[in-house]
C-alpha positions as CSV (number, residue, x, y, z in Angstrom):
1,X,226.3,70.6,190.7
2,X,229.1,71.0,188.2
3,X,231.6,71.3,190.3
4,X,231.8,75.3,190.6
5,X,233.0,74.3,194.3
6,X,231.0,74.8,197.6
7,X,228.8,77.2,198.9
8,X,228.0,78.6,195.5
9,X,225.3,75.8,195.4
10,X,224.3,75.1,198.6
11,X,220.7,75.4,200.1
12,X,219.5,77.9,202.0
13,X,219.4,75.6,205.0
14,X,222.9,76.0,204.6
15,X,223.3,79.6,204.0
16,X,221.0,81.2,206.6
17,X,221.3,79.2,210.1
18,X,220.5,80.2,213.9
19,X,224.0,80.6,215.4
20,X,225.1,80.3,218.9
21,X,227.8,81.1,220.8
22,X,228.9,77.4,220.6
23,X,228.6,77.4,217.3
24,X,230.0,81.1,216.6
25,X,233.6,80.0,215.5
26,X,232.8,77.2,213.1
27,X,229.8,79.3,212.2
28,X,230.9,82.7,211.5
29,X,235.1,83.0,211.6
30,X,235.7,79.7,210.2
31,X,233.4,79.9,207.6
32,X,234.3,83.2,206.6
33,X,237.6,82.0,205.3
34,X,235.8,80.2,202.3
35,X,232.6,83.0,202.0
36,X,231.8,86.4,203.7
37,X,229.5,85.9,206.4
38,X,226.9,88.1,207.5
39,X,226.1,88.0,211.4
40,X,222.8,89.4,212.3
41,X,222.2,90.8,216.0
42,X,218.6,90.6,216.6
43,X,215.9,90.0,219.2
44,X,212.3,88.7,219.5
45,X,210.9,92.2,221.0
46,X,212.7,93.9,218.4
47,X,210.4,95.7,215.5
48,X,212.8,97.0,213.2
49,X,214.5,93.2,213.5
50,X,211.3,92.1,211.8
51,X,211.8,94.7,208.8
52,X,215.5,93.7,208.8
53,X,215.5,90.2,209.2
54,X,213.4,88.8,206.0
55,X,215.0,91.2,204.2
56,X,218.3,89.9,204.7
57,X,217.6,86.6,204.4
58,X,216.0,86.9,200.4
59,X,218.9,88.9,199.7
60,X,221.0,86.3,201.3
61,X,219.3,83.3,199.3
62,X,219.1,85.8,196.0
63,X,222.9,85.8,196.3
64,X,223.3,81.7,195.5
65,X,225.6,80.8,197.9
66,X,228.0,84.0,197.4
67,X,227.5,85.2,201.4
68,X,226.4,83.3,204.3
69,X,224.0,84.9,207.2
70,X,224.3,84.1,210.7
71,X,221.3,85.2,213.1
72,X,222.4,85.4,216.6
73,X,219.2,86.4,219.4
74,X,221.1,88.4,221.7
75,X,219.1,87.2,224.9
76,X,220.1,83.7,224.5
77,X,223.6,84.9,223.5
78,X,224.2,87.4,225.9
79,X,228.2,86.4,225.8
80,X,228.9,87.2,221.9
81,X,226.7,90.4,221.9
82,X,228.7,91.4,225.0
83,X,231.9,90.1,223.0
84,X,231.2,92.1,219.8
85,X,230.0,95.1,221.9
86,X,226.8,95.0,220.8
87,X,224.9,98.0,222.0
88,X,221.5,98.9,220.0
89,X,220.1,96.3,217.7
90,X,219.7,95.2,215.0
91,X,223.7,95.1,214.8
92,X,224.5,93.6,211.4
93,X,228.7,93.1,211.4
94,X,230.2,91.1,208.1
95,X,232.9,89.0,208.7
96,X,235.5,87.8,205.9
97,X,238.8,85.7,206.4
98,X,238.4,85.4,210.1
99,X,237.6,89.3,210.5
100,X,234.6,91.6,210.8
101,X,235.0,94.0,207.5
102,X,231.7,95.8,207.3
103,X,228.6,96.5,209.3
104,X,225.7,98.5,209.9
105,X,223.0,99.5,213.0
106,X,219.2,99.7,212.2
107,X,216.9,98.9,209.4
108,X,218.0,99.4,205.9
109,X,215.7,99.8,202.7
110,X,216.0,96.8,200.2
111,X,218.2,98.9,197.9
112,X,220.9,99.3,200.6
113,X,220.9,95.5,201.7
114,X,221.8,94.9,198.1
115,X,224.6,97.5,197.9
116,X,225.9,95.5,201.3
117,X,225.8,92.3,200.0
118,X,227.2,92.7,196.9
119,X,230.1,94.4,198.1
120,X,230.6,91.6,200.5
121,X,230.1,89.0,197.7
122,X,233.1,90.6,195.7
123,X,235.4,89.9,198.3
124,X,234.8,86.4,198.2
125,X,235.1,86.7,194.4
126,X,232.1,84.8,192.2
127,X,231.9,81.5,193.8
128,X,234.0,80.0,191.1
129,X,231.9,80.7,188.2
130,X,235.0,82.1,185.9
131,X,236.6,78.3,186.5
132,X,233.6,77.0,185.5
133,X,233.0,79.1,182.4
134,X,236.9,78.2,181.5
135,X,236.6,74.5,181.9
136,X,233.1,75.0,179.8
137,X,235.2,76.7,177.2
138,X,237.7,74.3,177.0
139,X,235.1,71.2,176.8
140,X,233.6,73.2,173.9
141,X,236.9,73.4,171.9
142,X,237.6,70.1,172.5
143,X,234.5,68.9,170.8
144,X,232.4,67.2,174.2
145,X,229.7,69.0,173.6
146,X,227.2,67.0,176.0
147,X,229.8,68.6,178.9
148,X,229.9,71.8,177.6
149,X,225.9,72.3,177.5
150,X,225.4,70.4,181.2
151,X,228.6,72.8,182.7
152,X,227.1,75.9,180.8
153,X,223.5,75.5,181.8
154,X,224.9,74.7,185.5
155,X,226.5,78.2,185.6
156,X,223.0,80.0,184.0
157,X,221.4,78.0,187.2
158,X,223.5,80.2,189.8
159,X,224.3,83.3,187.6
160,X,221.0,83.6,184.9
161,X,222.1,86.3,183.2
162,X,226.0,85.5,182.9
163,X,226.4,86.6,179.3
164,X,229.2,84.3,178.5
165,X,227.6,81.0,179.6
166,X,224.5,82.1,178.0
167,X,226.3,82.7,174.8
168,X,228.7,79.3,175.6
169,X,225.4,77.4,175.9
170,X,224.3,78.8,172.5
171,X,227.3,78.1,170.6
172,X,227.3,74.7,172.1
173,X,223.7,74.0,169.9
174,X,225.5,75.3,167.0
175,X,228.5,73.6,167.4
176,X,225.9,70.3,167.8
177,X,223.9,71.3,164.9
178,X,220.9,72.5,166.7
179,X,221.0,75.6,164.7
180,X,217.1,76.4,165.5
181,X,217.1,75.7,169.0
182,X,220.3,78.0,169.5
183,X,218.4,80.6,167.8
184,X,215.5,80.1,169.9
185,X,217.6,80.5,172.8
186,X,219.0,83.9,171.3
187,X,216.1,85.1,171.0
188,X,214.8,84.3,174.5
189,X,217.9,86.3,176.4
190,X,217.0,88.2,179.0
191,X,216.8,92.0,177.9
192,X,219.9,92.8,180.4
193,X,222.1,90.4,178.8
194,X,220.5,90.9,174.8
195,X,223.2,92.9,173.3
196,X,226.0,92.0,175.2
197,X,229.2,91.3,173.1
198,X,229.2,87.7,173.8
199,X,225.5,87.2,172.6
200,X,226.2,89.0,169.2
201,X,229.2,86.5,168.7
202,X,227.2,83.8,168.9
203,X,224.6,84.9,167.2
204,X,227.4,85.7,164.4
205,X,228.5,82.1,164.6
206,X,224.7,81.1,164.0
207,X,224.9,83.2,161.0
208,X,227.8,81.8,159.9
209,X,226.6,77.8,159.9
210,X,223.4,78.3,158.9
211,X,225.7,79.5,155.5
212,X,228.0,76.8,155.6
213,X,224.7,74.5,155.6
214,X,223.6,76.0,152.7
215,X,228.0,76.5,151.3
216,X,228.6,75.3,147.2
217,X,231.3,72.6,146.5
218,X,234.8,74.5,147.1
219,X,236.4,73.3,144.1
220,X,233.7,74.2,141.6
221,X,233.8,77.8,143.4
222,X,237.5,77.8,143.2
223,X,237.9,77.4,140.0
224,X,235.1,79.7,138.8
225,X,237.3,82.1,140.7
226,X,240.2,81.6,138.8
227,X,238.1,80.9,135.1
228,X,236.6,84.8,135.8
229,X,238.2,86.9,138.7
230,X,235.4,89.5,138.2
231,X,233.0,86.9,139.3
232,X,232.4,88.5,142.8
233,X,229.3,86.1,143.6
234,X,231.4,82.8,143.3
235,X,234.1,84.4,145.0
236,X,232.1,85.4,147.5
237,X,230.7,82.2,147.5
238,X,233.7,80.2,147.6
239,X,234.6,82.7,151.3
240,X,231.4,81.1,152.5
241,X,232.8,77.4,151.6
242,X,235.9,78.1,152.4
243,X,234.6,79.5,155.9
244,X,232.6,76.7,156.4
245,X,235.4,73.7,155.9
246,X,236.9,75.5,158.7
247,X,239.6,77.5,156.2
248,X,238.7,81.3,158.3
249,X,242.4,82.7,156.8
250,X,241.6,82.3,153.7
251,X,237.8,82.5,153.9
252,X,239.3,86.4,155.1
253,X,241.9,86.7,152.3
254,X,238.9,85.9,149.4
255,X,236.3,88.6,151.1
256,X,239.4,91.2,151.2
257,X,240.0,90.3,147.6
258,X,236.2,91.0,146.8
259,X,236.5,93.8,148.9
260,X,239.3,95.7,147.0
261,X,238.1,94.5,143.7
262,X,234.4,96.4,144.6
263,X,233.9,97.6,147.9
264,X,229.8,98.2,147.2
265,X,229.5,95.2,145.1
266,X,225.7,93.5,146.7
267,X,225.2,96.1,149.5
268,X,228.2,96.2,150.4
269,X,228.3,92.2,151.2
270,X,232.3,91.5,151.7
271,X,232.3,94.1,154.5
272,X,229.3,93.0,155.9
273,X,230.5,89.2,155.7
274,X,233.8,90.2,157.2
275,X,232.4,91.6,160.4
276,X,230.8,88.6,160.7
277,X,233.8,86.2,160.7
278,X,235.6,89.0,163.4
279,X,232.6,89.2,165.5
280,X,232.5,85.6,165.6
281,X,235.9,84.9,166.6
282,X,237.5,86.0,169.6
283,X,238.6,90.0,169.7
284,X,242.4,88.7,170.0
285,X,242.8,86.0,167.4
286,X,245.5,86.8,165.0
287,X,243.1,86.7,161.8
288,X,240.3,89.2,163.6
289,X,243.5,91.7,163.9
290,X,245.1,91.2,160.4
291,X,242.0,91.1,159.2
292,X,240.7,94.2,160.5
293,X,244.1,96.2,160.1
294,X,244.1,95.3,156.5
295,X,240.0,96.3,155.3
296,X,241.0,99.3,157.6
297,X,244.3,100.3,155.2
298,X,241.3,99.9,152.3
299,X,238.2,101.3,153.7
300,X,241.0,104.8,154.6
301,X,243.3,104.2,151.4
């Protein structure tokens, strides 16, 4: 896939085997040291096995690649069960670096099983999806879009609703242009990930290039500006070009100007327009914080 590693793709075949007590080493403790692995003690005659066991094993595959499950029959591997002191089963022990960490006797409902596996699959941390999203990020700034989308949509295959590679893919169609396909794609987030913080900055930076599509010519704004300062539509027009030509400081400065001049001029549009720029840059960038320290020292004046 895109390079997120290892297990974090691999098929189920992969991460659900028969184990062995030949194959208990390389199976369970040396395995573990790359992904926590789940070792279920189970046996043909056993009926709560056949409640436990299927549910493990769609939690296991729901997880995508982030634990591994082991199913040792205790008659034909009387050795490890005798080894692991296994006493009443099904004996479910989770192993991670080498070493059992967790574990549980009997049936669990489905709710449980999920608790389990998702504390296991923090351990092992997320399968290096937060590499992925960084190397995305950085093929975005660096303008390779094509990478950006394949390494974003990769990471939406294992993780669906990952807010930040939802929003990265998004921003990628509007950094390519394809302003109504992003907004498609916006509007089709799942309802758990909708109003996440990294959705409603891309859906700023949508906003913001479907102006600069529409932006005057700078210098014909610029020197309406100057001809009339009271002209709050051209200067808030020449914000929008400015914006657009990639000029955010200034873009800032103008709306602040417009701002101070007449806070409720159009509905109170330089505000509105300035929340926009923040929301679409990232919360630490040095304009966002000037910017917002300054309309606060206004709005509070």
């Amino acid at each position: 896939m895109l390079g997120l590693g290892d297990t974090s793709a691999a098929p189920a075949g992969d991460l659900i085997k028969d184990g062995s007590e030949a194959g208990f080493m390389a199976d369970v403790i040396d395995a573990s040291r790359e992904v926590p692995v789940i070792v279920d003690f189970w046996a043909t005659w056993c009926g709560p096995c056949k409640q436990l066991g299927p549910a493990l094993e769609a939690a296991v595959t729901a997880a995508k690649g982030k634990v591994k499950l082991v199913k040792i029959d205790v008659d034909r591997n009387q050795a490890i069960a005798a080894q692991m002191r296994i006493q009443s089963i099904p004996t479910v022990y989770a192993f991670w670096q080498g070493q059992p960490v967790d574990g549980f006797q009997g049936a669990l409902p489905g709710s449980e099983i999920k608790k389990f596996i998702d504390k296991l699959a923090a351990l092992g941390g997320d399968g290096g999806l937060a590499d992925a999203l960084a190397a995305a990020e950085e093929m975005l700034e660096q303008g390779a879009l094509a990478d950006a989308t394949e390494t974003f949509a990769a990471i939406l295959g294992e993780e669906p609703e990952n807010p930040a590679a939802y929003a990265g893919l998004a921003r990628a169609h509007v950094a390519a242009g394809n302003l109504d396909q992003a907004e498609a794609f916006l509007n089709a987030a799942p309802a758990a990930i909708a109003k996440a913080k990294e959705l409603e900055a891309a859906r700023a930076q949508l906003g913001l290039a479907r102006q600069a599509a529409n932006a005057g010519p700078e210098a014909e704004l610029r020197a309406a500006v100057e001809a009339d300062p009271q002209n709050h539509q051209a200067r808030f027009d020449l914000a929008v070009a400015l914006n657009a030509a990639g000029k955010v400081e200034e873009a800032v400065d103008q709306l602040l100007d417009l701002f101070r001049r007449d806070r409720e001029w159009n509905d109170g549009a330089a505000r509105t327009q300035l929340f926009t720029i923040f929301d679409a840059l990232k919360p630490q960038d040095p304009i966002v914080l000037k910017g917002r320290r300054r309309l606060s020292s206004m709005i509070f004046a």
